[in-house]
C-alpha positions in Angstrom: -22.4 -23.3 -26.6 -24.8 -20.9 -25.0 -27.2 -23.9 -24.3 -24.8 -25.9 -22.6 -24.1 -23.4 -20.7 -27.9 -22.3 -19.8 -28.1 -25.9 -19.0 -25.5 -26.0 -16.4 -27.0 -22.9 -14.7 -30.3 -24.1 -14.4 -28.9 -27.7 -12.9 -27.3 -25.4 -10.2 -26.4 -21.8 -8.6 -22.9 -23.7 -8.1 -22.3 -24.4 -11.9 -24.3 -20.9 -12.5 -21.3 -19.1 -10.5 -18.5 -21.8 -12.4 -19.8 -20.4 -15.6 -19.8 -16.7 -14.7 -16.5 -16.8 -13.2 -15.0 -18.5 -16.4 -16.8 -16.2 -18.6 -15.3 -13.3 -16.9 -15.2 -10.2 -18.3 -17.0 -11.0 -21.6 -20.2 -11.0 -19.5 -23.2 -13.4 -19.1 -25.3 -12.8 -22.5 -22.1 -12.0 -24.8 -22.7 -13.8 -28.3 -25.9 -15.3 -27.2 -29.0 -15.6 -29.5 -31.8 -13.2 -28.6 -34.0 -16.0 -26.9 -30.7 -17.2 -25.2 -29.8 -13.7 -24.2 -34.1 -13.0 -22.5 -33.5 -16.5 -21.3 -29.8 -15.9 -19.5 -31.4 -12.4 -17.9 -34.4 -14.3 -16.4 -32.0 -16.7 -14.8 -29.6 -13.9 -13.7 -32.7 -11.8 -11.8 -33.8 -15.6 -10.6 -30.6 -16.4 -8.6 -30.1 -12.3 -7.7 -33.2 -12.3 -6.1 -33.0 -15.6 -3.8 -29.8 -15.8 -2.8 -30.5 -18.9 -1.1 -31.8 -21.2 -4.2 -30.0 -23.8 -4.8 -31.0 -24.3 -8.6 -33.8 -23.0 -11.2 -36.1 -25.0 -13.1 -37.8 -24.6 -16.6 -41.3 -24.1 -14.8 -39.9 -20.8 -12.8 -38.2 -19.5 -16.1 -41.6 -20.1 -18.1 -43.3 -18.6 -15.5 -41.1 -15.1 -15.2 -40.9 -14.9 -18.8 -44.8 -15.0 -19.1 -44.8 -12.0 -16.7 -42.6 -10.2 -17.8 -42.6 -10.6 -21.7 -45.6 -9.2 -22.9 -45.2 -10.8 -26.2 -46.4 -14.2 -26.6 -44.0 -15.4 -29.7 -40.8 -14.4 -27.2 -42.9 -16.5 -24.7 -43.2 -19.5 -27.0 -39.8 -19.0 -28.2 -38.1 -19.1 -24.6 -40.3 -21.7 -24.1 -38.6 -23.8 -27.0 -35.5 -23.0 -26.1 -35.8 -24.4 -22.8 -37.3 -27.5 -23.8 -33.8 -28.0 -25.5 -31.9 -27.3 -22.0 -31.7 -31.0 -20.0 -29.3 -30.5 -17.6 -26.7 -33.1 -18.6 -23.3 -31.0 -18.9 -20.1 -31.7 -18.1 -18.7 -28.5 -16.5 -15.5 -28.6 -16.4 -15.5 -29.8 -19.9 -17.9 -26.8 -20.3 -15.4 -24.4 -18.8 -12.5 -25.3 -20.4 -14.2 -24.7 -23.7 -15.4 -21.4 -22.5 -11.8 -20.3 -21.8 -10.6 -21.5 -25.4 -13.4 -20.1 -27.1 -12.2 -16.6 -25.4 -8.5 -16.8 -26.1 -8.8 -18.0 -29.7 -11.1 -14.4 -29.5 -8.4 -12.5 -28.6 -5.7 -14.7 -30.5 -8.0 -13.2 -33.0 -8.2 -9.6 -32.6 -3.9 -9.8 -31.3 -3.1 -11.3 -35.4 -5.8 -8.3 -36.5 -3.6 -5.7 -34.9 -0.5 -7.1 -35.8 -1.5 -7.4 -39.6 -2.3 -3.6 -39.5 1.0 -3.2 -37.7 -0.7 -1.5 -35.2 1.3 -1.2 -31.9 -1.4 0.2 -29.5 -1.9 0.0 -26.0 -5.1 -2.1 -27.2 -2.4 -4.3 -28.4 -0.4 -4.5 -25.0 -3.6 -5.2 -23.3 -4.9 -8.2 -25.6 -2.0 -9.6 -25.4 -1.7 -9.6 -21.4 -5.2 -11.2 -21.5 -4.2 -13.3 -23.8 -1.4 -14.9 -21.7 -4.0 -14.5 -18.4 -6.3 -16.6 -20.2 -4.0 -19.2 -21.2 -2.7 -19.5 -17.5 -6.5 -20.3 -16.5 -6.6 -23.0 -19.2 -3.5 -24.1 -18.0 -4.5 -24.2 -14.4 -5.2 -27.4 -12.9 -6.5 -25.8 -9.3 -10.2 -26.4 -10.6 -9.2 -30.3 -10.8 -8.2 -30.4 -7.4 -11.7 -29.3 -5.7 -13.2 -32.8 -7.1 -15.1 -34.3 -3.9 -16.0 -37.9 -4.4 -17.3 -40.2 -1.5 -15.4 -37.7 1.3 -15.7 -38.6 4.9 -18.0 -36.5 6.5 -14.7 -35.8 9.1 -12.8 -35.1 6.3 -15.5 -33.0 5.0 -16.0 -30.2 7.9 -12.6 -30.8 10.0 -10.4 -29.8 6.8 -12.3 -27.3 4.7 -13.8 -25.7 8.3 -12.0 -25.8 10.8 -8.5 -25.5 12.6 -5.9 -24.0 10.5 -8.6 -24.3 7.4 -11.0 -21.1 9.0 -9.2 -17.5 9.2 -10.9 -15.9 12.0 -11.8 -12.0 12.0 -11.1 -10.0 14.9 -14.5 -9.1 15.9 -15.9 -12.2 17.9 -19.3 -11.5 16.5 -18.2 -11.1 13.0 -17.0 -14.8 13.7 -20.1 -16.0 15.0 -21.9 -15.2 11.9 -19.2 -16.5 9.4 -18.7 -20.0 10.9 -15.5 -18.7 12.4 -14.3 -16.6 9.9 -13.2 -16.9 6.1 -12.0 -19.5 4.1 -9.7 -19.9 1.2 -11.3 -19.1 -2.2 -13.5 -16.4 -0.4 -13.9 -12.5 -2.0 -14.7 -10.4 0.9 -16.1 -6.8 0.4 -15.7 -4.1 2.7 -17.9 -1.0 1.6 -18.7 2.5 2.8 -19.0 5.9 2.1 -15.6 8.1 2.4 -14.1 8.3 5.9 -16.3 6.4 7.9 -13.4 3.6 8.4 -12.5 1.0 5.1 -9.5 1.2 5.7 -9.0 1.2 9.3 -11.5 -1.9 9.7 -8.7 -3.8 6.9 -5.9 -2.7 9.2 -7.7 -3.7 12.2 -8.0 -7.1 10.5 -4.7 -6.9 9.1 -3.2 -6.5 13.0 -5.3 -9.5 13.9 -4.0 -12.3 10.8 -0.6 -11.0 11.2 -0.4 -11.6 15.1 -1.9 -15.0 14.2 0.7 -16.3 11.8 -1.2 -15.5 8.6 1.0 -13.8 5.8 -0.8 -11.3 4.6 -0.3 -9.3 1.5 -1.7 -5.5 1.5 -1.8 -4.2 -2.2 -2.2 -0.5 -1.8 -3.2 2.0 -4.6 -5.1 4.1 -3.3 -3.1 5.8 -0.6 0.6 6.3 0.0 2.0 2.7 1.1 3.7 4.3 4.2 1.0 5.9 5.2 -1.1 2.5 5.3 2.4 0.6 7.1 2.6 3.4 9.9 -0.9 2.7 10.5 -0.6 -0.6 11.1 2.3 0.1 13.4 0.3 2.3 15.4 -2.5 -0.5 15.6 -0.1 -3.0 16.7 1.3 -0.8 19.3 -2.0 0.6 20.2 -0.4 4.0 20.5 -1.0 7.5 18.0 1.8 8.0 15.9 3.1 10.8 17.3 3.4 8.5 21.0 5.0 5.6 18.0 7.6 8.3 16.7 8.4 9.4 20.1 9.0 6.0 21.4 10.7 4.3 18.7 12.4 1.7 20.8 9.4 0.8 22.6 7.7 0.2 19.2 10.4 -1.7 18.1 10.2 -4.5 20.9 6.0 -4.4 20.5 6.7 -5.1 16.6 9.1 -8.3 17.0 6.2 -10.2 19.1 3.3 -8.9 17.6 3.5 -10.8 13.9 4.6 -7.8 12.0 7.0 -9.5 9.6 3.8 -11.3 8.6 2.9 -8.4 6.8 3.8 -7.6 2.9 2.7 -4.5 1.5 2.6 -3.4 -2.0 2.0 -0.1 -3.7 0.9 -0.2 -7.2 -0.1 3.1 -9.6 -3.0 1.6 -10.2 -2.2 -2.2 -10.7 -3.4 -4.8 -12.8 -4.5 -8.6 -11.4 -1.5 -10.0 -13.5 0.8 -8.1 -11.3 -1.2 -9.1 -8.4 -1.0 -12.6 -9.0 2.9 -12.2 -9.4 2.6 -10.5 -6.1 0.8 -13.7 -4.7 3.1 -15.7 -6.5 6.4 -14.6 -4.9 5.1 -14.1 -1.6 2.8 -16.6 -1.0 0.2 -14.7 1.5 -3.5 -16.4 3.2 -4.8 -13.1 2.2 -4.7 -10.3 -0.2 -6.3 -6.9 0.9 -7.1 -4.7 -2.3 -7.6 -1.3 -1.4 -9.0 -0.1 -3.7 -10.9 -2.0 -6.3 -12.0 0.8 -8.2 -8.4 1.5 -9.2 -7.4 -1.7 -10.7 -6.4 -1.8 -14.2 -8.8 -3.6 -16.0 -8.9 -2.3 -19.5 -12.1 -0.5 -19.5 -12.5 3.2 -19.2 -16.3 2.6 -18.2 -16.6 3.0 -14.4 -19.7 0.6 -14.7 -18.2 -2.5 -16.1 -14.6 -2.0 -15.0 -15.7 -2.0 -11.6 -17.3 -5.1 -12.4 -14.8 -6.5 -14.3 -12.2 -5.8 -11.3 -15.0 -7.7 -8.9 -14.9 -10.6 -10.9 -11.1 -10.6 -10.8 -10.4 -10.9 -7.1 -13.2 -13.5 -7.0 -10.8 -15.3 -9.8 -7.9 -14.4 -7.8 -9.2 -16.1 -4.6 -9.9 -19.5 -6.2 -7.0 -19.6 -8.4 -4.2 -18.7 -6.0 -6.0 -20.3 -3.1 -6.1 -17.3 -0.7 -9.0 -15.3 0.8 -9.2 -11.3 -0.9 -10.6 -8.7 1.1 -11.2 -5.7 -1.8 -12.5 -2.3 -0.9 -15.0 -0.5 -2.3 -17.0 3.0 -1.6 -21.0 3.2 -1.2 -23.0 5.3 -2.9 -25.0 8.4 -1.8 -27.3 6.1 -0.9 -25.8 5.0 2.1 -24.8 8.3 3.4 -26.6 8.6 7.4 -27.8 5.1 7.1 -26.7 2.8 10.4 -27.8 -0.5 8.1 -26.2 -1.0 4.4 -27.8 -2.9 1.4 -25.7 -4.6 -1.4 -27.9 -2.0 -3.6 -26.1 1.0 -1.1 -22.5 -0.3 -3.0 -21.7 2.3 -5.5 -22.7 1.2 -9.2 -24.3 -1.7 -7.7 -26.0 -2.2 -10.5 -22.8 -3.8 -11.6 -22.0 -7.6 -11.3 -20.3 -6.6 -7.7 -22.7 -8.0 -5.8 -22.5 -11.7 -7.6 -18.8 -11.6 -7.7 -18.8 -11.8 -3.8 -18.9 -14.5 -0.8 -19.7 -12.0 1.7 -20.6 -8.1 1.7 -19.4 -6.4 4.6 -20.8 -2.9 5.1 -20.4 0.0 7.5 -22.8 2.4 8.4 -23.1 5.2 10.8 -26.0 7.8 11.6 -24.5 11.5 12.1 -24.7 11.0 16.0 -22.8 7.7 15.4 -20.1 9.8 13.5 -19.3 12.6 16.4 -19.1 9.7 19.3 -16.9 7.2 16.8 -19.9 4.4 16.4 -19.9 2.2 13.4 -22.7 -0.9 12.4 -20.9 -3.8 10.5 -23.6 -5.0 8.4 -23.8 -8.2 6.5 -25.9 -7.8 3.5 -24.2 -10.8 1.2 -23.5 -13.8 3.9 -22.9 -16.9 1.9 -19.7 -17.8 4.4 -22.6 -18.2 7.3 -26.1 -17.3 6.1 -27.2 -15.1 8.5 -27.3 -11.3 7.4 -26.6 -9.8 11.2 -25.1 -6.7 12.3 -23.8 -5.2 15.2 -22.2 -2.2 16.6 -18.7 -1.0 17.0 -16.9 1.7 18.2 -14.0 2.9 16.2 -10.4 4.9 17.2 -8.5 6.4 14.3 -5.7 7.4 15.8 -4.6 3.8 16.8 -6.6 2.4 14.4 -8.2 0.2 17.5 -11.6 -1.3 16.6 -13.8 -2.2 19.9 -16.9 -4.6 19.9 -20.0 -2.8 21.5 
């Protein structure tokens, strides 16, 4: 299997994401032969690096590997390996093997544990990925994408525009999004402790609600009424001592202002199968995670359960068809800095910053912080291309977000 799938990467970044979304969790190189394995990490650093190439050919690979693998049999073998890879894969053949080939894994290990009569949270935890897994096999949303001979009206007037494009509520944030997000897309939203996550989500949050846009808020990082009061206080504009003193007021703001648009969730820590019953039942455009970190993923390791819970709410936006907006902090890297990087997103070194359309970052210098500036910064823009920034200024006590 692991050269039909190198083949289907090289043909394309799209299939090259495909493939890496079905694989999931199991990871890029799992299984693969050692000259698969040096091959797959070339072509991971290849489509990391240029984030705008389209596909990789043999002749790039060849040429990396002779760089950076000083030993010429590893050169000659990736060589010969490559030589093998054509290009001519069916991919959602490929993917549907690649997700029967993982359950039958964990079918596997499940009759392992159960011969031993071994009734272990290990257990509980294949099993629920065992049912996941079947559900993507079972899925026929994949199907559904199939273009073939669309009109060009058809083309950019459904898939972006009108009801198709979610708008943000900063105009600028618009203007380099192509109007705004889209259904299938994983946003990130990334910066160091109290400089604004979650008051930018609310912000947003205000702005799809008063728009008509269900939106469900799945909260474990913070109390749940906490998060709801704040979005009351957005919506009025007010602090939440003016809200508590003018309840009635409040009231008669709420029923105009999209507020029964709003579902929120609180969940100790969560896990994506519980999410997507979430989605299920209340059928939201967009599902805010805050935070990622905390999902339940079934891996103690901070490194590869954060990535693990990135590659989740990408699955989660194309499977259920909505637009997730996680949350995630930066690293001491990013602390003073106006201007983000994907590398400033803590354990970026992870798969996050694959597992994303676009990377929204907010920095702040210390001035910024005592006069209540923030920079939005695109690093990751694959929703318009362009990796702007601009300024805001930020009010925390009515969560109000203002456009510099």
């Amino acid at each position: 299997m692991e050269n039909r799938i190198l083949s289907a990467c090289l043909k394309s970044r799209s299939n090259y994401e495909t493939v890496v979304r079905a694989l999931g969790e199991d990871g890029f190189t799992t299984s693969f032969s050692p000259v698969a394995k040096a091959t797959a990490e070339l072509l991971e650093d290849f489509y990391a690096t240029d984030e705008l190439a389209e596909y990789c050919s043999r002749d790039v690979l060849l040429d990396r590997a002779q760089k950076k693998a000083h030993n010429p049999h590893l050169v000659k073998a990736i060589s010969d390996f490559c030589g093998g890879l054509d290009g001519s894969v069916s991919v959602p053949n490929l993917v549907k093997d690649i997700r029967d080939h993982r359950r039958h894994r964990v079918g596997d290990a499940i009759a392992g544990l159960l011969a031993n009569r071994s009734e272990t949270r290990e257990l509980d935890q294949l099993i629920e990925k065992y049912l996941s897994l079947k559900a993507e096999s079972d899925e026929t949303g994949d199907q559904e994408n199939v273009f073939s001979g669309m009109g060009l009206d058809e083309l950019f007037d459904d898939h972006f525009g009108g009801e198709s494009t979610i708008p943000f509520s900063l105009p600028r944030l618009n203007e380099l999004t192509r109007g705004g997000a889209r259904a299938g897309h994983h946003i990130l939203v990334f910066a160091r402790p109290e400089l604004g996550k979650s008051l930018f989500c609310i912000d947003q949050v205000d702005s799809w609600t008063t728009n008509g846009y269900r939106t469900l808020y799945i909260e474990n990082e913070e109390p749940l009424v906490d998060t709801t009061i704040r979005l009351v206080c957005r919506k009025c504009r007010r602090t939440r001592e003016e809200v508590e003193r003018n309840r009635g007021k409040a009231e008669q703001v709420l029923r105009g202002s999209g507020y029964e648009k709003y579902v929120g969730a609180s969940l100790s820590p969560g896990n994506y199968q519980v999410i997507g019953k979430l989605v299920d039942e209340h059928k939201p455009k967009i599902v805010v995670l805050n935070q990622l970190r905390n999902i339940d993923v079934g891996d103690d390791n901070r490194v590869t359960a954060l990535e693990k819970a990135a590659i989740g709410a990408r699955n989660l936006a194309k499977s259920k068809g909505v637009v997730v907006v996680s949350v995630t902090q930066a690293g001491d890297s990013a602390e003073g800095k106006q201007f983000l990087e994907l590398s400033d997103i803590d354990f970026s070194k992870t798969g996050i910053p694959g597992a994303i359309d676009l990377a929204i970052g907010i920095g702040a210098s210390q001035d910024d912080k005592k006069f209540g500036f923030r920079t939005i910064n695109l690093p990751k823009n694959k929703l318009g291309g362009e990796h702007g920034s601009f300024q805001v200024r930020i009010f925390p006590q009515t969560g109000v977000i203002e456009q510099v």
